[in-house]
C-alpha positions in Angstrom: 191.0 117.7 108.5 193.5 114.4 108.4 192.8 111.9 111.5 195.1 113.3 114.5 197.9 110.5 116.0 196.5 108.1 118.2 192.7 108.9 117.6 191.7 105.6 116.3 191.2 107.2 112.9 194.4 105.7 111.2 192.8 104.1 108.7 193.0 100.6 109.3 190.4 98.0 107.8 187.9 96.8 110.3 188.7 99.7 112.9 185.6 101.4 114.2 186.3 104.7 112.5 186.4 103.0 109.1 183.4 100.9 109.8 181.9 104.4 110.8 182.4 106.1 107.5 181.7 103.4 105.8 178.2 102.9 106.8 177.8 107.1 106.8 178.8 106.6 103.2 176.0 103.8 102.7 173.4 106.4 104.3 174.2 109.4 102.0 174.3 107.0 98.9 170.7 105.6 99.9 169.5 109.1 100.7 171.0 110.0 97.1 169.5 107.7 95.4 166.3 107.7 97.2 165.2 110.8 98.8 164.2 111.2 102.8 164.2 108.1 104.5 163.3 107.4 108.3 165.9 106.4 110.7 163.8 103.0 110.4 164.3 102.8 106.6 167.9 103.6 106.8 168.4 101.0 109.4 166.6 98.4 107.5 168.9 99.2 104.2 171.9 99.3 105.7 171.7 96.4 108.0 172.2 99.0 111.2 170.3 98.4 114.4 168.2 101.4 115.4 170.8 102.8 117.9 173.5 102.5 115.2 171.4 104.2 112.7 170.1 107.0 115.2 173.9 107.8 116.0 174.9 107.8 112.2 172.3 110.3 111.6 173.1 112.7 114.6 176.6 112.5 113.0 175.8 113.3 109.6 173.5 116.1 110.7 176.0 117.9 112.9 178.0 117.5 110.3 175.7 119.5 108.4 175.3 116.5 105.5 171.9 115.6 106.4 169.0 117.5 107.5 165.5 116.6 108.8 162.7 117.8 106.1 159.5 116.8 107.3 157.8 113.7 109.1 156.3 110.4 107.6 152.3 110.1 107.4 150.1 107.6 106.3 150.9 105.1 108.3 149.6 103.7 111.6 151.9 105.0 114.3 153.6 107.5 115.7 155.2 110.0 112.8 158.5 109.6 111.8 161.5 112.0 110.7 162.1 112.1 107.6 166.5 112.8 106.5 167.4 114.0 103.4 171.0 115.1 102.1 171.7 119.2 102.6 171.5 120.1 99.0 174.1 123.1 100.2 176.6 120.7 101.6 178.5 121.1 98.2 178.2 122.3 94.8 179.9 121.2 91.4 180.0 123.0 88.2 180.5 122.1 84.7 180.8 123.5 81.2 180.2 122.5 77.2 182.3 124.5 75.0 182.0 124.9 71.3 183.4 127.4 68.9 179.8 129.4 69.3 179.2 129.4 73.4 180.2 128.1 76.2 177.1 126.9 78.5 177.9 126.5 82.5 175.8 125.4 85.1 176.0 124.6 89.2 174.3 121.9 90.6 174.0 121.4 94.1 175.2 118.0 95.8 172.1 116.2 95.1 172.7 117.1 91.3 169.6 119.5 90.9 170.8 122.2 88.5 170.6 125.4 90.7 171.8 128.0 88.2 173.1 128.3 84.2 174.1 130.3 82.3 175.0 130.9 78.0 178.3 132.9 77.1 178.4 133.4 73.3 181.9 133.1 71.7 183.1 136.7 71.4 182.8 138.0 67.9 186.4 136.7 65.5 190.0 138.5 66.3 188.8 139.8 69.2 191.1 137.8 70.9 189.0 137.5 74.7 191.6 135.1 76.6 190.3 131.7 77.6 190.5 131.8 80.8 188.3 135.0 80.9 185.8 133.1 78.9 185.4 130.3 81.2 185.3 132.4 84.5 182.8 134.6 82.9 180.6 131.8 81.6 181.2 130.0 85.5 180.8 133.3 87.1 176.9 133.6 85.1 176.1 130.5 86.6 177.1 131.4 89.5 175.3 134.5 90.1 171.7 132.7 88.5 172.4 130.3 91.9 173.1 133.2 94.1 176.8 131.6 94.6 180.1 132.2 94.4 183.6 130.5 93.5 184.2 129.7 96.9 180.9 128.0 97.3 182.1 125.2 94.0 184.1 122.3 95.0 184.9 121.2 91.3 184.5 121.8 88.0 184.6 119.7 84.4 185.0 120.8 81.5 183.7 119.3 78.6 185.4 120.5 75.0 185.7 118.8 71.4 188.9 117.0 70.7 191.3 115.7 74.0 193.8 117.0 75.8 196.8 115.1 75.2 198.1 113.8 79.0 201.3 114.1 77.7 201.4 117.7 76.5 198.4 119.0 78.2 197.7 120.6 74.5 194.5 120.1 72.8 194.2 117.7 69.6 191.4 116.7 67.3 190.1 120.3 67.6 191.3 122.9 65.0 188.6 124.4 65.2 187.8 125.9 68.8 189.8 128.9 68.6 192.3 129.8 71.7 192.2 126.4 73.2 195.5 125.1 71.9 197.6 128.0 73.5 200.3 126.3 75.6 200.6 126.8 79.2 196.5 127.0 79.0 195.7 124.3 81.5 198.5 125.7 83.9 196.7 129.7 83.4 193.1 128.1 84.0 194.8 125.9 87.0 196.0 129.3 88.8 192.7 131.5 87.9 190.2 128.5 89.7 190.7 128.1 93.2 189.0 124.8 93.1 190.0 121.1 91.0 189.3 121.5 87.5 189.1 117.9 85.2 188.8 117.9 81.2 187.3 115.6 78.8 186.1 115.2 75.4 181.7 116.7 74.9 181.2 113.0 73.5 182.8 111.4 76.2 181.0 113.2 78.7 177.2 112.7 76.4 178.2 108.8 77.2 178.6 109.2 81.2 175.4 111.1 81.6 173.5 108.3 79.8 175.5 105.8 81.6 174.9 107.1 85.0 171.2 108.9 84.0 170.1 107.2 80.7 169.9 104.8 78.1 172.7 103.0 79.0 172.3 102.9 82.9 172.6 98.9 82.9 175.5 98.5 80.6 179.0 97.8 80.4 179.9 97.9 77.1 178.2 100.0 74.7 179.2 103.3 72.0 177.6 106.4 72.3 177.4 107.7 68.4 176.8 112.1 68.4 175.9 113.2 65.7 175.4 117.1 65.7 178.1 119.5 64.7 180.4 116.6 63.6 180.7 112.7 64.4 181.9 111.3 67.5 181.9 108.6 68.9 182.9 108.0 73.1 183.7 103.9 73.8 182.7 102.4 77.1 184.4 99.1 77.7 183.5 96.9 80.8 181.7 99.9 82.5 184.9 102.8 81.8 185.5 104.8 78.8 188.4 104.1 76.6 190.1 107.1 76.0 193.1 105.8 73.9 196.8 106.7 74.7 196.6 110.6 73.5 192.6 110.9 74.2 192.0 110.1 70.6 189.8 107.4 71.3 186.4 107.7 70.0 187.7 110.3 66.8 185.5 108.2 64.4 185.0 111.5 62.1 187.9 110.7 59.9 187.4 107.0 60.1 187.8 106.0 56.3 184.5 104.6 55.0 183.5 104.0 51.5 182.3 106.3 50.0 184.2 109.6 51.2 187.6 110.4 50.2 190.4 109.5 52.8 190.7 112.4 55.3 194.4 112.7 54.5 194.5 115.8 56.8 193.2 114.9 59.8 193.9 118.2 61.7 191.4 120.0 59.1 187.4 118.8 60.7 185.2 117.9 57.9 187.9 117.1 55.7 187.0 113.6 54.0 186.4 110.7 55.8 183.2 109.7 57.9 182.4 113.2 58.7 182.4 114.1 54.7 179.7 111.0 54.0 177.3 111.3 57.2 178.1 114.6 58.9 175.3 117.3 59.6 176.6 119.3 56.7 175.7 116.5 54.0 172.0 116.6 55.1 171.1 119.8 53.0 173.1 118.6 50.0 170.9 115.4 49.7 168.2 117.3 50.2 168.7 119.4 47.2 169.6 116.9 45.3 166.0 114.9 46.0 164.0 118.7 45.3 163.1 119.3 48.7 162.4 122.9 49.0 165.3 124.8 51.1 164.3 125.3 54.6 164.6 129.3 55.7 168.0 131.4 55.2 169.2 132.4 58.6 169.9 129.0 60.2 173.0 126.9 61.0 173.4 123.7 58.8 173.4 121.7 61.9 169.5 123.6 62.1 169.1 123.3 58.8 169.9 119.6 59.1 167.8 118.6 62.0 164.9 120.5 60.0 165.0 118.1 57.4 165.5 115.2 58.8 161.9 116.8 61.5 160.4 116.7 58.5 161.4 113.3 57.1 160.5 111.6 60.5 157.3 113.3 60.8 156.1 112.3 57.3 157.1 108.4 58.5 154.9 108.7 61.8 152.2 110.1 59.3 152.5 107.1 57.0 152.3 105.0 59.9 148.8 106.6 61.3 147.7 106.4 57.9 148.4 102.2 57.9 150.9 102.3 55.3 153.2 101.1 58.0 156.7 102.4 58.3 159.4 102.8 55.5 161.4 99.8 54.6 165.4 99.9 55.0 167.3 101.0 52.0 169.6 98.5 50.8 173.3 98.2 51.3 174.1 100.2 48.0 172.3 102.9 49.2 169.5 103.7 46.7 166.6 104.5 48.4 163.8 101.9 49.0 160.6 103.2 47.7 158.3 104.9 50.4 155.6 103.0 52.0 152.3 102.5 49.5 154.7 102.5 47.0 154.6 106.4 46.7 157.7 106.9 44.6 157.2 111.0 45.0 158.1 111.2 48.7 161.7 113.0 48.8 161.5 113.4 52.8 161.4 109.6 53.4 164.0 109.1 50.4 166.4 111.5 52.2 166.3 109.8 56.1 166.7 106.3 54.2 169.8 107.7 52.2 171.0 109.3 55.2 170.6 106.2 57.7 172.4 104.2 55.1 175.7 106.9 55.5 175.3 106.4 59.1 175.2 103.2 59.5 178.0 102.4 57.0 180.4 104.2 59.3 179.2 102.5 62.3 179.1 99.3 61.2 183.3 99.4 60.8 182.9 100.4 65.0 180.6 98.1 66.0 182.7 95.4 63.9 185.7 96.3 65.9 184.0 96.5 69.7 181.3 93.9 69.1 179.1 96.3 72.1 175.7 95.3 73.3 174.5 98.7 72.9 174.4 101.8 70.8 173.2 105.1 71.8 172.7 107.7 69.2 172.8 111.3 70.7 172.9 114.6 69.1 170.4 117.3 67.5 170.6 115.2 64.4 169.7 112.3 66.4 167.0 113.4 68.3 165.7 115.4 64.8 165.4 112.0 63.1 164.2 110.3 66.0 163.1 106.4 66.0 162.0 106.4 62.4 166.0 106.9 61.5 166.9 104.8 64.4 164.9 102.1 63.2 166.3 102.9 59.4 169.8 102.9 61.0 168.7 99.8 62.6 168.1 97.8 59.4 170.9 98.5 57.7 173.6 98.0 60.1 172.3 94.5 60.8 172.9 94.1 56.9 176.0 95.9 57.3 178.0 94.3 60.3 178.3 90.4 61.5 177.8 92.4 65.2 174.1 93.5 65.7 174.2 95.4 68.6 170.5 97.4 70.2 170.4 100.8 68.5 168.4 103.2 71.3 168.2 106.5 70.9 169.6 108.5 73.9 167.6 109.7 77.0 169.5 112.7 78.2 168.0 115.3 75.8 168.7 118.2 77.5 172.7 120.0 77.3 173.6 115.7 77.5 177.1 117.4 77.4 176.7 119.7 80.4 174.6 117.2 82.4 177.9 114.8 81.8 180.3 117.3 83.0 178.0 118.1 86.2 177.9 114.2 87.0 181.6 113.8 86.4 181.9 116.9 88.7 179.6 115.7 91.1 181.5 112.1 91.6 184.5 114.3 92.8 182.7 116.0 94.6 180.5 113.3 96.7 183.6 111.5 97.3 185.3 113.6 98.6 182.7 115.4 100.8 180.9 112.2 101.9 184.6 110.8 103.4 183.5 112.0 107.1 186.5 110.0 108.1 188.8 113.0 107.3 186.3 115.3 109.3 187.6 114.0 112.6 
């Protein structure tokens, strides 16, 4: 509810009421961050005198934002209350789309995950509408939590590609089927009774390890996925660069050598960096080495990660044995030979080629950005693990006059979902935590 006229509440800098809210925002941000706190320990954090801090709490719990959960013990004294946040003060939701599923999940205001939920893609020329796809993949979540739409506050979307903030039409996404339909944003806009924000899966990999990860002290670094396709999401002075049409980031068919020129952008795969180091090369370099096919019945993003399982695990086992780990390949690409000079290993052969494809697109983006960090995320990624991140490593500090930290990414689990719950979530605090407009 806005401030009434002549309440004191206009808004003013240095007025009570805004010297109010903002120390009620410093509580819930320390209680965020660290769990229940006395009224002691809040006071001590935040600079407030006991009174101060004993009224800011009685505010915040009648307005149902805090909530007493048990009493300090261990210490000499007296017990103490203990305040946490209400987890049910608000909810958020967020979704990862890709042309096989969508995956939704709710998390509660303290960003615990309370329910999720996996919509396959419906089966081809069905035609199921978008918007029914996303409220039935929210409405899963939902019911895991034991929620409703009324109980969410926001929602992000995460998707391949951009939405151009001209047009409001997808780009960079051919192939996510029904997302490019115009008017889309407008029909999901008047389905949703709640805010909805879009951005880019990559993007959204980067915030969660920005905000949860890897990358939780830096300003400038590039997140490299590596999964279905290439992507890259660019973080400059702490904020992602999303270009002028969202394009930003679209490193898939960056030229390399190598590759032919991806003349057609709108096609994915087509030439370009994508064509030398994407998920679908893996198996082809593979067979060409004589490593036995892995299984029928798998993706070639599985089938990829597989092989490149296999590869690292065969380096960790060279390095137990003492034969220490596998040299970089050089810049030509020709693999090194395998550590003991075993000139029969194929697996370690394939994550040195491989590492040398990677890196040879990278090196033109960390040429351009000059970042401290890199994070590489991704089932690929996390397949090859630190033996190809320390391959990778090697040969991009051959490769480019830049030599940023290579780190392999923390957020492991849905990193695209946990993104679009945090971006979600931000909304969501800020708006909720703003008791100012509660009076």
């Amino acid at each position: 509810m806005p401030p009434t006229a002549g309440s004191g509440s206009s808004g003013t800098p240095g007025t009570p009421s805004v010297l109010r809210s903002m120390n009620d925002r410093a509580a819930l941000d320390l209680l965020l961050a660290h769990g229940p706190l006395s009224r002691t320990r809040i006071g001590h954090l935040t600079g407030l005198s006991k009174p101060t801090a004993s009224q800011l709490l009685a505010r915040l719990e009648a307005a149902g934002l805090v909530e007493v959960t048990g009493t300090s013990s261990g210490r000499p004294g007296p017990s103490a209350q203990l305040y946490a946040l209400n987890p049910t003060s608000a909810h958020a939701a967020g979704l990862d789309v890709t042309p096989e599923r969508i995956r939704a999940a709710v998390a509660d205001v303290t960003g615990r995950v309370v329910g999720e939920y996996r919509l396959p893609a419906p089966p081809r020329g069905s035609n199921v509408p978008v918007v029914k796809q996303v409220g039935d993949a929210l409405d899963g979540a939902l019911k895991a939590a034991g929620l409703t739409r009324a109980d969410v506050h926001r929602l992000a979307v995460g998707t391949p590609g951009a939405f151009d903030p001209r047009t409001g039409r997808l780009r960079y996404a051919s192939h996510l089927p029904g997302w490019h339909a115009p008017g889309l944003l407008e029909e999901l806009a008047a389905a949703l009774p709640f805010p909805v924000a879009y951005e880019n899966d990559v993007n959204l990999a980067a915030i969660a390890e920005q905000r949860l990860g890897a990358a939780r002290e830096h300003d400038d670094f590039v997140l490299l996925w590596n999964e279905g396709g290439l992507g890259a999401a660019l973080v400059i002075g702490g904020r992602l660069h999303r270009g002028w049409r969202g394009g930003a980031g679209e490193v898939g068919f960056l030229p390399v050598p190598g590759a032919p020129l991806a003349r057609h952008v709108t096609r994915a795969g087509a030439g370009g960096y994508q064509e030398l180091a994407g998920a679908q090369v893996v198996p082809e370099l593979a067979r060409d080495l004589g490593i036995r096919p892995v299984p029928r019945g798998r993706s070639y993003v599985e089938t990829a990660g597989e092989l490149l399982r296999r590869a690292a695990t065969e380096v960790a086992d060279a390095a137990a044995e003492g034969s220490g780990a596998p040299d970089a390949p050089d810049v030509s690409g020709a693999p090194a030979a395998p550590p003991g000079g075993d000139a029969g290993s194929p697996y370690l052969a394939l994550l040195r080629t491989y590492a040398t494809r990677l890196a040879t697109g990278l090196a033109s983006i960390v040429s351009v950005l000059d970042p401290e960090l890199v994070v590489l995320s991704g089932a690929l990624t996390l397949a090859g693990g630190d033996a190809l991140r320390d391959l990778v490593q090697a040969e991009l500090d051959e490769l480019a006059a830049s030599r940023p930290r290579l780190v392999v990414g923390d957020v492991r689990e849905h990193p695209v979902l946990r993104g679009a719950l945090e971006t979600a979530l931000t909304a969501t605090r800020d708006e909720v935590f703003d008791t100012s407009a509660r009076r």
